[in-house]
N, C-alpha and C positions, 0 to 999 in steps of 0.2 A: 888139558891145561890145568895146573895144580893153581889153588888159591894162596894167597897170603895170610898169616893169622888174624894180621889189622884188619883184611878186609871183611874177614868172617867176623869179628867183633862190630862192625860197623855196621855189619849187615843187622848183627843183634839188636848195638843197644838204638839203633832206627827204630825197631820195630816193638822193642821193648824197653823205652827208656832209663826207666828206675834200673835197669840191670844191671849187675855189675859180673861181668864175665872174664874170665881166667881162661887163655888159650893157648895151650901145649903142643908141639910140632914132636908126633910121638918118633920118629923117624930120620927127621930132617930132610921130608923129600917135599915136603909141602903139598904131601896128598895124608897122609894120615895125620889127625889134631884129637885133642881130647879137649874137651871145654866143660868147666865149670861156666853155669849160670842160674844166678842167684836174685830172683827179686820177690815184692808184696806182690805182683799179679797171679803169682803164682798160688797164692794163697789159695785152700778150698777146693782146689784143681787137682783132681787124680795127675799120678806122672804121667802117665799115656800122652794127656791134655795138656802140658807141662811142657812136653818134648814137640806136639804139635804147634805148641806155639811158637819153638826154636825151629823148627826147618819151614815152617811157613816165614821166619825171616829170613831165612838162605835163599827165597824167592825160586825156587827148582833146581837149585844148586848142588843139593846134595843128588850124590850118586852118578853127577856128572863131572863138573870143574872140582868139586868138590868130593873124592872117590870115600873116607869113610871118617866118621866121628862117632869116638867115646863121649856120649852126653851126659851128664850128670847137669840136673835140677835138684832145687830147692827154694825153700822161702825163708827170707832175714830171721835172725833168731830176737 
């Protein structure tokens, strides 16, 4: 079952508010997406830790409803 981009954004900025996340349908099949996400909590946080913040708001989504995502983090300039 592929997701929607709204709802992987919804999943984010839930769980990461300040966020502001950019969500790409690389494909148009509504299984491959690429997301920018961009906020301060990100601050001081290796990417590793970055990225674990973003699939911990997918809530176990990723790799199932959700088969793959291009992640890119970062923090407000």
């Amino acid at each position: 079952m592929a997701m929607e981009a709204t709802e992987i954004e919804a999943m984010i900025r839930e769980s990461i508010p300040d966020a502001k996340v950019t969500i790409e349908d690389l494909r148009g099949d509504g299984d491959h997406y690429a997301a920018l996400v961009v906020s301060q909590k990100f601050a001081g946080l290796s990417r590793v830790k970055q990225h674990q913040m973003v699939y911990k708001a997918l809530k176990g989504k990723m790799g199932d409803d959700l088969h793959a995502l291009a992640l890119q983090t970062a923090v407000p300039e």
